[in-house]
C-alpha positions as CSV (number, residue, x, y, z in Angstrom):
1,X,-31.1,-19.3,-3.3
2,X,-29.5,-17.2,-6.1
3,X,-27.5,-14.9,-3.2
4,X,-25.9,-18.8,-2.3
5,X,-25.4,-19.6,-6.3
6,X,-23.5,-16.1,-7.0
7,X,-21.5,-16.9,-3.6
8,X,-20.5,-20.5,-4.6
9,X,-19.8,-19.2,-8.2
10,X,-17.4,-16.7,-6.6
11,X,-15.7,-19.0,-4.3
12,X,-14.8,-21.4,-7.2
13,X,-13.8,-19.0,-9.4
14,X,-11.2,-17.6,-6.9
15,X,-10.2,-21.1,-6.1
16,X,-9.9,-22.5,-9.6
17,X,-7.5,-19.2,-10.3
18,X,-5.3,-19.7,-7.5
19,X,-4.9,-23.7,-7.9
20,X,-4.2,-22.8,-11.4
21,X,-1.5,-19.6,-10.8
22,X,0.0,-22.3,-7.9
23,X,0.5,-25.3,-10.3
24,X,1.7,-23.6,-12.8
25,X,4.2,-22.2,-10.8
26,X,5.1,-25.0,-8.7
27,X,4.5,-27.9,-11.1
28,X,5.7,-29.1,-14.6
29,X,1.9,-29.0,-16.3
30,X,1.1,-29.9,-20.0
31,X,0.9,-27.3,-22.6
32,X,-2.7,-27.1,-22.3
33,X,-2.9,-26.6,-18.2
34,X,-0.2,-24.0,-18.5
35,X,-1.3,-21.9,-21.2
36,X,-5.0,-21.6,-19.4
37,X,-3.0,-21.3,-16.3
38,X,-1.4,-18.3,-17.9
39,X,-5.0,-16.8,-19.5
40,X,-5.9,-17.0,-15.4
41,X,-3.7,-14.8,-14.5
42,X,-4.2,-12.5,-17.3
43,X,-8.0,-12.2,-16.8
44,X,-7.0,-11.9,-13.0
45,X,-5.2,-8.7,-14.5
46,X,-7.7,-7.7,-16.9
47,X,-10.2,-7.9,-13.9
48,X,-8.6,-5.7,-11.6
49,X,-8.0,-2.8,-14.2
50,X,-11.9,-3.0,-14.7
51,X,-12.0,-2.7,-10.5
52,X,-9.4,0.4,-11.1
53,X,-11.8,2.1,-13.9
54,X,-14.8,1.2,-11.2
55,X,-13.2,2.6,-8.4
56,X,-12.0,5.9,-10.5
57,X,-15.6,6.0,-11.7
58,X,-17.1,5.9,-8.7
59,X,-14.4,8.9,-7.5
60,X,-15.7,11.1,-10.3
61,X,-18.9,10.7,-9.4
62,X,-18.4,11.3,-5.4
63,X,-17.0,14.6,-6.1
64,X,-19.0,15.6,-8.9
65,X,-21.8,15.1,-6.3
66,X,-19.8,17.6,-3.8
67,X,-19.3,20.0,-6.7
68,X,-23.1,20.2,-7.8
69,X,-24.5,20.5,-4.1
70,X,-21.2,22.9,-3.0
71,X,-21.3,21.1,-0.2
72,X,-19.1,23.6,2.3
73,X,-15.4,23.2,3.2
74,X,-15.4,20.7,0.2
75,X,-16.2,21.5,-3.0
76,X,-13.6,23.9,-4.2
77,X,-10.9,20.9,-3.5
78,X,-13.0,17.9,-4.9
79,X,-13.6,20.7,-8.4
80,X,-9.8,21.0,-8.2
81,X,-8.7,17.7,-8.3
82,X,-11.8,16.6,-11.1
83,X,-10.0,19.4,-13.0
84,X,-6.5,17.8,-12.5
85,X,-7.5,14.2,-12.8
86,X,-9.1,14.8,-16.4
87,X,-6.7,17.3,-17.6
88,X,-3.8,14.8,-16.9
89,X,-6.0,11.7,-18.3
90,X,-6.5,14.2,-21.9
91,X,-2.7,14.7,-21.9
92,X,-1.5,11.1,-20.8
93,X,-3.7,9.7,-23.4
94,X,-2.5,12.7,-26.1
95,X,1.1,12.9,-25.6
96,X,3.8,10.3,-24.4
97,X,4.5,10.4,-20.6
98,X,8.3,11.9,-22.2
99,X,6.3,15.1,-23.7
100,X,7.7,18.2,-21.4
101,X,4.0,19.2,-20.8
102,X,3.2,16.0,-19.0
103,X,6.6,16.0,-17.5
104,X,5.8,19.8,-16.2
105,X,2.7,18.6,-14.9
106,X,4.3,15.6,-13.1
107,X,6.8,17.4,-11.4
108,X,5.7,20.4,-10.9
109,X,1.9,18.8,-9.5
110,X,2.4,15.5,-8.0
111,X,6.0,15.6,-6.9
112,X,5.1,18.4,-4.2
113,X,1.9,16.8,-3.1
114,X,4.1,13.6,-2.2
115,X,6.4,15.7,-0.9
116,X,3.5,17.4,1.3
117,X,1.7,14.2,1.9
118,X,4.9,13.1,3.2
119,X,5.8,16.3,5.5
120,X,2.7,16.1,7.2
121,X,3.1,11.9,8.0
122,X,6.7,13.1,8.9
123,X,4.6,15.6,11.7
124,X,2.2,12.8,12.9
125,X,5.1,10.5,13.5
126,X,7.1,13.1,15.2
127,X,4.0,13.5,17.3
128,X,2.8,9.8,18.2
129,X,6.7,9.4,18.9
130,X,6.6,12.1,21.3
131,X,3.7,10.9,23.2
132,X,4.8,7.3,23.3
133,X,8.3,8.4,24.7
134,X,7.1,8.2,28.6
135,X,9.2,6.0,31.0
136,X,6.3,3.7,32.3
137,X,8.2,0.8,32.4
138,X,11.8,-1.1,31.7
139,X,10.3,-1.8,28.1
140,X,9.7,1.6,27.6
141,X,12.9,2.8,29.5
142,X,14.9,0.8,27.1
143,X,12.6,1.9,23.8
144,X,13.7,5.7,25.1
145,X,17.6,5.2,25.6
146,X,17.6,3.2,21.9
147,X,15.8,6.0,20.0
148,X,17.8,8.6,22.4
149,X,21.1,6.8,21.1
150,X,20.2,6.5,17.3
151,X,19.4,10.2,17.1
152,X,22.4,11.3,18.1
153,X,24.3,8.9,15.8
154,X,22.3,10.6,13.1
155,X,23.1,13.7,14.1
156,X,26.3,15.6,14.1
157,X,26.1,16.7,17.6
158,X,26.0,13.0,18.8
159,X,29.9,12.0,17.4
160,X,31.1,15.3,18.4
161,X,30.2,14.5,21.9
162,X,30.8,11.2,22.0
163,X,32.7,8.9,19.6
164,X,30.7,6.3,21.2
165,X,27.1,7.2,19.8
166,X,28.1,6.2,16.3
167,X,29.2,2.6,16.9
168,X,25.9,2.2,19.3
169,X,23.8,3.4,17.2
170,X,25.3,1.2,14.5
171,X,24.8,-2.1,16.0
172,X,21.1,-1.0,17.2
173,X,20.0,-0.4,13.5
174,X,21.9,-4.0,12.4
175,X,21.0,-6.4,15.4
176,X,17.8,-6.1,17.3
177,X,16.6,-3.1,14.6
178,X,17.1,-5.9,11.8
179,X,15.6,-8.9,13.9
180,X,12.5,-6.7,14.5
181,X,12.2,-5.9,11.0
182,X,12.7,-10.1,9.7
183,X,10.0,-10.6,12.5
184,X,7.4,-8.6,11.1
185,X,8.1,-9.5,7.3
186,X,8.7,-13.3,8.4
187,X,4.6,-12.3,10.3
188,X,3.4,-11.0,7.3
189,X,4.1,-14.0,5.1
190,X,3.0,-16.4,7.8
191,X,-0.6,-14.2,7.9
192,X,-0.5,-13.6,4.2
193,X,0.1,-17.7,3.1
194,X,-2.9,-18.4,6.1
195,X,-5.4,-15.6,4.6
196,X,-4.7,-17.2,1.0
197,X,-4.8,-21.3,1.9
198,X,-8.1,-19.8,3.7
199,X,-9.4,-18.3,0.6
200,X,-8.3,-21.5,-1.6
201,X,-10.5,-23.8,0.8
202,X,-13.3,-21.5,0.8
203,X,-13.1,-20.5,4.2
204,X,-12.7,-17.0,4.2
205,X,-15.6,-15.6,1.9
206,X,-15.3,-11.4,2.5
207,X,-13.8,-10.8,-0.8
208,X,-17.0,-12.4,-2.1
209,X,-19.5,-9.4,0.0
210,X,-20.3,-12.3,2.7
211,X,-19.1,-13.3,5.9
């Protein structure tokens, strides 16, 4: 009976916030409905800092865990990146993000692992690319010829062969490149304003721990 309680609780809570953060936005409201509508979304704020201090909580104490029982192939990196994670919290919070120690830090720390995070992805694609590039089909003929075409307008080789390539490859990235692209955002949307009207009616519950 409580587990049903604490799942009602949580499905009018999330309601009550979103109605509120909707009509605010949408509709004229009084003075009073708008100002709480605006304390909503500022405890909805407030609420998912505390979820970022739980979530780095529960980080430190993962790898702290890997650190004490030097658990192998694992332990040296999770005591690295506890030593990085408080030595930048002790300098953010003790100097200004402007102070050249923090900005020696940033760049010279997390500007190469995006860079490195990034390299690797850039291998992965380059790899699921290569294996999906087989002619099994006039779907996948055409899918070939396109991203044939659009690397050699990107490269230099591709215009000095051919003047062609250039204006090809142009009008693949602008017409069925761009339609692709308006399909999936115009997708997303569709799935995201679904997933929330489902959330407002108390229909979809996972965000509350229950199906």
């Amino acid at each position: 009976m409580s587990a049903l309680r604490s799942r009602e609780i949580v499905i009018v809570i999330a309601a009550f916030a979103g109605f509120m953060a909707i009509a605010d936005y949408f509709l004229a409201l009084p003075s009073s409905l708008s100002s709480l509508a605006k304390d909503v979304v500022t405890w909805s704020l407030i609420t998912a800092n505390f979820a970022f201090a739980l979530g780095l909580v529960n980080m430190i104490r993962l790898h702290t865990n890997y650190v004490l029982k030097r658990k192998p192939g694992q332990w040296h990196v999770s005591l690295l990146l506890l030593f990085l994670l408080i030595l930048m919290i002790v300098v953010g919070i003790t100097l200004e993000q402007k102070h050249p120690i923090y900005q020696w830090i940033f760049i010279n720390t997390l500007l190469p692992l995006d860079g490195t995070m990034y390299a690797t992805l850039g291998f992965f694609i380059a790899s699921g690319a290569f294996r999906s590039f087989k002619a099994r089909g006039i779907d996948s003929t055409i899918l070939i010829g396109a991203a044939i075409v659009v690397m050699l307008t990107n490269a230099p080789i591709g215009e000095a062969r051919w003047s062609g390539f250039p204006v090809i490859g142009k009008w693949i990235n602008d017409v069925p490149v761009t339609a692709g692209m308006r399909a999936i955002i115009i997708g997303v949307a569709v799935g995201s304003l679904v997933y929330s009207l489902r959330v407002l009616i108390g229909r979809e519950t996972r965000y509350a721990g229950v199906e």
